[in-house]
C-alpha positions as CSV (number, residue, x, y, z in Angstrom):
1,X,-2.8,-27.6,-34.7
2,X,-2.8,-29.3,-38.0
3,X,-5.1,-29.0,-40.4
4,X,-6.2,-31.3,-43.4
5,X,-8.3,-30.0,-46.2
6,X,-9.3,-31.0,-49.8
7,X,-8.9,-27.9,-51.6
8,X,-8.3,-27.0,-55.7
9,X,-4.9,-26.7,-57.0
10,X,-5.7,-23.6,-58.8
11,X,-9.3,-22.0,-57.4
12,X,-9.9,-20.0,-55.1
13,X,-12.8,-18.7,-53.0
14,X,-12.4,-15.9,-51.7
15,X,-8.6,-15.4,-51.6
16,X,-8.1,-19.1,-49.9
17,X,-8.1,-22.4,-51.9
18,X,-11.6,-22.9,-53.1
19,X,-13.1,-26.5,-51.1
20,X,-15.0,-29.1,-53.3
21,X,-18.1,-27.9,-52.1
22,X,-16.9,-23.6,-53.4
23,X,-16.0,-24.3,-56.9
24,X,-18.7,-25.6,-58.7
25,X,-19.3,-22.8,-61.2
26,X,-15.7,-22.8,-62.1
27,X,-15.5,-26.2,-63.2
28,X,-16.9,-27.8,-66.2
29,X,-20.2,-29.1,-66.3
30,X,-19.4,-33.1,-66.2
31,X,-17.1,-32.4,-62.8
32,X,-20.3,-29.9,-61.3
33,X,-22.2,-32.8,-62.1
34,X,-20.0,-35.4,-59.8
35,X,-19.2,-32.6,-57.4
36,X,-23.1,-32.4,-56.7
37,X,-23.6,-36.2,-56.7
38,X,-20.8,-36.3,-54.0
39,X,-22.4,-33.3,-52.1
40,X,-25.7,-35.1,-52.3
41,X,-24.3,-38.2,-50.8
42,X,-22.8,-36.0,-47.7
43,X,-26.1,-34.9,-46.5
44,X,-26.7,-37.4,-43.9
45,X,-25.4,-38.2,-40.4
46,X,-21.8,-39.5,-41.3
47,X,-21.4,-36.3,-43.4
48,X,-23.2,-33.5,-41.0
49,X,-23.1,-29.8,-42.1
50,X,-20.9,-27.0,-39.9
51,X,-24.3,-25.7,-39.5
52,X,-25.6,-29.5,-38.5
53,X,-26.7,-30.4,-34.5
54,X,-24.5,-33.4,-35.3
55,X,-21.7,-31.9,-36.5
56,X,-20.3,-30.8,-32.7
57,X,-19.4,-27.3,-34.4
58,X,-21.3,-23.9,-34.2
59,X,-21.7,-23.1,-37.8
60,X,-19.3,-21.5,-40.2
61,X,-18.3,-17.6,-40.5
62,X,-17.6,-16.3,-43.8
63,X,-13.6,-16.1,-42.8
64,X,-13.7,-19.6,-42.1
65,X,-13.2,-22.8,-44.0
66,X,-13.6,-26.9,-43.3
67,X,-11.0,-29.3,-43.1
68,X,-10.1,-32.1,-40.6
69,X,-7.8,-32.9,-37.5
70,X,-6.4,-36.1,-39.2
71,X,-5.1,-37.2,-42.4
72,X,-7.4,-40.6,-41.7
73,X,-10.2,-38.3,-41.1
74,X,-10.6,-36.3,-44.5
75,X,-10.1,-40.1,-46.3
76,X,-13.0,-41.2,-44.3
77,X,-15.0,-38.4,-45.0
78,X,-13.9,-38.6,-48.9
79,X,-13.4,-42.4,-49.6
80,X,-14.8,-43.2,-52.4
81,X,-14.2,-39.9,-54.6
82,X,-10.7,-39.2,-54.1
83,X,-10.0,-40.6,-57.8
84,X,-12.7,-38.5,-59.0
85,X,-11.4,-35.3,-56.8
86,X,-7.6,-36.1,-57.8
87,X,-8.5,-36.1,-61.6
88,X,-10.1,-33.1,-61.4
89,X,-7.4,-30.9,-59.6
90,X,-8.1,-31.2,-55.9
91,X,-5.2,-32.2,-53.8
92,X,-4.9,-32.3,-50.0
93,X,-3.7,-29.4,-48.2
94,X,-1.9,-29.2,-44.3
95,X,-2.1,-26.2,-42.5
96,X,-0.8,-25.1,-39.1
97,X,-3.4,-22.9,-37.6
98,X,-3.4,-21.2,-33.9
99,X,-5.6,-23.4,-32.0
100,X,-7.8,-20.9,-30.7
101,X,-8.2,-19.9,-34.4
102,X,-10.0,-23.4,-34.6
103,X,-13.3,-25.4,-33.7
104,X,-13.2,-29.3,-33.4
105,X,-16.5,-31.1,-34.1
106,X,-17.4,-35.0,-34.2
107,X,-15.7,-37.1,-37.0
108,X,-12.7,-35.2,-37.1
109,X,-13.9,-31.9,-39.2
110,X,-12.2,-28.8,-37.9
111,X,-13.8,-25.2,-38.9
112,X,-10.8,-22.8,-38.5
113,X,-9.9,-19.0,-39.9
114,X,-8.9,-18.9,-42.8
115,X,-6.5,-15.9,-42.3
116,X,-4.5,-17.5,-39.5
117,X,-3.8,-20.7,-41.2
118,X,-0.2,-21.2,-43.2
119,X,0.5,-23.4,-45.2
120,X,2.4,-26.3,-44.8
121,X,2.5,-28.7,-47.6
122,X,0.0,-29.2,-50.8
123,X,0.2,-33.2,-51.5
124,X,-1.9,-35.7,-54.2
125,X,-4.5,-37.3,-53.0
126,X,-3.9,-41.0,-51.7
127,X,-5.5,-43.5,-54.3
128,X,-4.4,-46.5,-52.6
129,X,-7.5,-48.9,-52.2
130,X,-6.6,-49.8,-48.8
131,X,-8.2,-46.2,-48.0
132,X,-11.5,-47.8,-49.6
133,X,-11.2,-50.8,-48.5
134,X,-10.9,-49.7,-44.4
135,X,-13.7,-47.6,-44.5
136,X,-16.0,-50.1,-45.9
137,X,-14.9,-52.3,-43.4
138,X,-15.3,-49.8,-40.7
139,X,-18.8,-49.1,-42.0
140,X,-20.2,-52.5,-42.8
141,X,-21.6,-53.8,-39.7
């Protein structure tokens, strides 16, 4: 199965790509600060934890990591801080990971091992508005 994931160019947590929600401490204190505003704003029921009811997943074991199991999935999650995520170093990761090496929750997150996962391609983040602009639309009603 594919895998999509927002991950640092250049951090890592523990020996995998560090996630934006890994690598506060090693970033400087202006991008901690919009890292946590961005984590704050993904506490609710659009944004559920691993560890959530409403996430569909069981939780998350310390050889795992997050990611999604669409492209159109991790935009939705992330609209609205992808410039923010680009100009600090993130950039989108796809990996092919064994699917029983993989758990598929509501709104497209994926928990899967981070040892089994290879991968595939490391691209920029996709700062087209139309990624704004669809998910505003999908969420205005």
């Amino acid at each position: 199965m594919l895998v999509w994931r927002v991950a640092h160019n250049e951090i890592e947590h523990k020996h995998f790509p560090a996630g934006p929600y890994a690598c506060w401490e090693s970033l400087p204190e202006d991008v901690y600060d919009a890292l946590s505003k961005m984590h704050n704003a993904h506490c609710d029921v659009n944004h559920p934890s691993p560890y959530s009811y409403y996430s569909g997943l069981y939780g998350i074991r310390p050889e795992e990591r997050c990611g999604f199991n669409s492209r159109e999935a991790l935009y939705e999650w992330f609209a609205n801080y992808t410039e923010m995520l680009d100009a600090n170093g993130f950039r989108v990761f796809v990996y092919d990971v064994p699917d029983f090496a993989v758990q598929v929750g509501e709104l497209g997150q994926v928990v899967f091992t981070a040892y089994e996962a290879i991968e595939k391609s490391r691209e920029d983040l996709d700062l087209s508005p139309s990624q704004i602009s669809l998910f505003e639309m999908e969420h205005s009603c």
